[in-house]
C-alpha positions as a printed NumPy array, in Angstrom:
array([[-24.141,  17.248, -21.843],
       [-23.878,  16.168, -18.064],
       [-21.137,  13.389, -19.234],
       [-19.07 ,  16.192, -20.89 ],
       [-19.756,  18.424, -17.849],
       [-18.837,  16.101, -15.651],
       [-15.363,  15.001, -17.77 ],
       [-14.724,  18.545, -17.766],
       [-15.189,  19.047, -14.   ],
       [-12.682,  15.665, -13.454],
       [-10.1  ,  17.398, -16.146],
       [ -9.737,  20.796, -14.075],
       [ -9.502,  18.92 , -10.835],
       [ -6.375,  16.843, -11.709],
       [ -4.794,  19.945, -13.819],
       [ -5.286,  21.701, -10.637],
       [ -3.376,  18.507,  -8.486],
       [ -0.733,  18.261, -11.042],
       [ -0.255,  22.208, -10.636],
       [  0.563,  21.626,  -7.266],
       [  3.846,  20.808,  -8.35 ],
       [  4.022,  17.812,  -5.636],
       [  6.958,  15.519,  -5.37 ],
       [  5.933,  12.006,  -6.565],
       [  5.792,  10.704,  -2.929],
       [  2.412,  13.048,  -2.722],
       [  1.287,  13.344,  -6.004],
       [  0.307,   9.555,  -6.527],
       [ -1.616,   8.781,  -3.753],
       [ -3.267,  12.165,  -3.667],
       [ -4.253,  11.648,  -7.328],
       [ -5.568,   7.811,  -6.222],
       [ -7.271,   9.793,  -3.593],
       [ -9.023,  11.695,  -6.044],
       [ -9.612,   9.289,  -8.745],
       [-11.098,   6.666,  -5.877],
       [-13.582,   9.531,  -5.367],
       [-13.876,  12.325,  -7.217],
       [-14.069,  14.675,  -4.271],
       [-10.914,  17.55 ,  -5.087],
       [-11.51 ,  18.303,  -1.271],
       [-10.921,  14.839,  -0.22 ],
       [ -7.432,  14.716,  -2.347],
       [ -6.249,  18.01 ,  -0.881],
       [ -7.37 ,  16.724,   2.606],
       [ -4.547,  13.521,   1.893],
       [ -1.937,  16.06 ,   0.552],
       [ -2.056,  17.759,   3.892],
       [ -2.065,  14.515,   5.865],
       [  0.706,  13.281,   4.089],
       [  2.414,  16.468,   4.034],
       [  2.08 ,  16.535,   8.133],
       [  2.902,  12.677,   8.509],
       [  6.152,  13.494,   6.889],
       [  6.948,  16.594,   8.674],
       [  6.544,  14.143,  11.57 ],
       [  9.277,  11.793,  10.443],
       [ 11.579,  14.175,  10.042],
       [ 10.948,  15.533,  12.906],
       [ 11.725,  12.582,  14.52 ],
       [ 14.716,  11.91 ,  12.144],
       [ 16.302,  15.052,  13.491],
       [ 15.681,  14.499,  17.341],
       [ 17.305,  11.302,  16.224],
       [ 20.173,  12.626,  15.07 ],
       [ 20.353,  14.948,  18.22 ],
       [ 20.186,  12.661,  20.657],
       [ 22.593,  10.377,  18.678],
       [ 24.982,  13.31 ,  17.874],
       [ 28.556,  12.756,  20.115],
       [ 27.527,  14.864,  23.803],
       [ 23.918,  14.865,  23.439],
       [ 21.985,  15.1  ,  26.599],
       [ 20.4  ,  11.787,  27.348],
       [ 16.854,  12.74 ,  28.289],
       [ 16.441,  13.056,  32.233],
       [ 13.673,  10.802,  33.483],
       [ 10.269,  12.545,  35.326],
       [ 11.222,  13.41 ,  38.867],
       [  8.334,  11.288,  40.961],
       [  6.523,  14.127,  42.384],
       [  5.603,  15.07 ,  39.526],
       [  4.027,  11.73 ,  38.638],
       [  2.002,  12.075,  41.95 ],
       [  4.379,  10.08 ,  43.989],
       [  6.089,  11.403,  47.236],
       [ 10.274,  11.513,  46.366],
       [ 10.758,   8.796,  49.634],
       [  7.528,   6.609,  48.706],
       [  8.387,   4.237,  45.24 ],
       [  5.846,   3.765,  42.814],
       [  3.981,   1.006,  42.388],
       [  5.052,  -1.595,  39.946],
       [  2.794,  -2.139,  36.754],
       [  3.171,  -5.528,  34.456],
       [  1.807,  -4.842,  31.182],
       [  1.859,  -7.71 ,  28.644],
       [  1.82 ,  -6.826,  24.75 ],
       [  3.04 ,  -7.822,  21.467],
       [  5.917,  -5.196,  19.175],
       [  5.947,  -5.901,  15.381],
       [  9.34 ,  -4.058,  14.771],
       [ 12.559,  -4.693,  12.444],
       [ 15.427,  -5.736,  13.913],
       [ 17.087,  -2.504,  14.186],
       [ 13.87 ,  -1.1  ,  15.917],
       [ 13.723,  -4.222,  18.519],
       [ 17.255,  -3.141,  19.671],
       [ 15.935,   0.373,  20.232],
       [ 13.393,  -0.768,  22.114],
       [ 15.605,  -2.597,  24.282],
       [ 18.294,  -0.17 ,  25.126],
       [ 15.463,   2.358,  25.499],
       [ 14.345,  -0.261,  28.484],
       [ 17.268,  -1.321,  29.653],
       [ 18.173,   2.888,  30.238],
       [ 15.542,   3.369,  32.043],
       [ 16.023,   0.738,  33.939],
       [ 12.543,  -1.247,  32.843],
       [ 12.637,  -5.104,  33.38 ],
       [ 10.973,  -6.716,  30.17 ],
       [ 10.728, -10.664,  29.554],
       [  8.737, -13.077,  27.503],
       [  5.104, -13.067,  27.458],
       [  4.027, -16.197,  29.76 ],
       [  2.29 , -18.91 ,  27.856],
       [ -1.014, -20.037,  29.513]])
């Protein structure tokens, strides 16, 4: 009786996921989610992180665009006093050493992002 209880209980939970009506980019790993461990809460808890964490890309896809888009402000840097720095007094330099795992595409980014704000980068030295 508890086995067909429990079968049951696992039938209504994924009826109620595949309700949702979720594109496939959801649906499967919020199913795996719930299959992995049988918690309905759990799986609902991954919908709504995936549904944020791709909100979030395009998001960022669309500032993308904007900033891309022919005329688009370039973004104007933080005026030094607001950084706790007096406007006549520069700031002091920082070297920070660390490793990017990036494509190709993104690596270029990175370095016209530097490069515009005028951020001197070089290799890591060797010891």
């Amino acid at each position: 009786a508890e086995i067909v209880e429990k079968a049951e209980s696992i039938r209504a939970a994924l009826a109620s996921i595949d309700s949702l009506g979720l594109p496939n980019e959801i649906f499967v790993p919020v199913n795996a989610t719930y299959l992995a461990k049988l918690d309905l809460a759990a799986a609902l808890a991954e919908k709504d992180r995936i549904e944020r964490e791709l909100a979030a890309i395009a998001e960022y896809k669309a500032s993308k665009v904007q900033q891309e888009a022919p005329g688009a402000k370039m973004e104007q840097p933080v005026p030094q006093e607001a950084l706790g720095y007096a406007a006549d007094e520069p700031p002091e330099l920082l070297t920070v050493d660390f490793r990017v795992h990036a494509t190709r595409e993104q690596l270029s980014a990175l370095k016209a992002f530097l490069v515009a704000q005028g951020i001197k980068y070089g290799k890591v030295p060797t010891r």
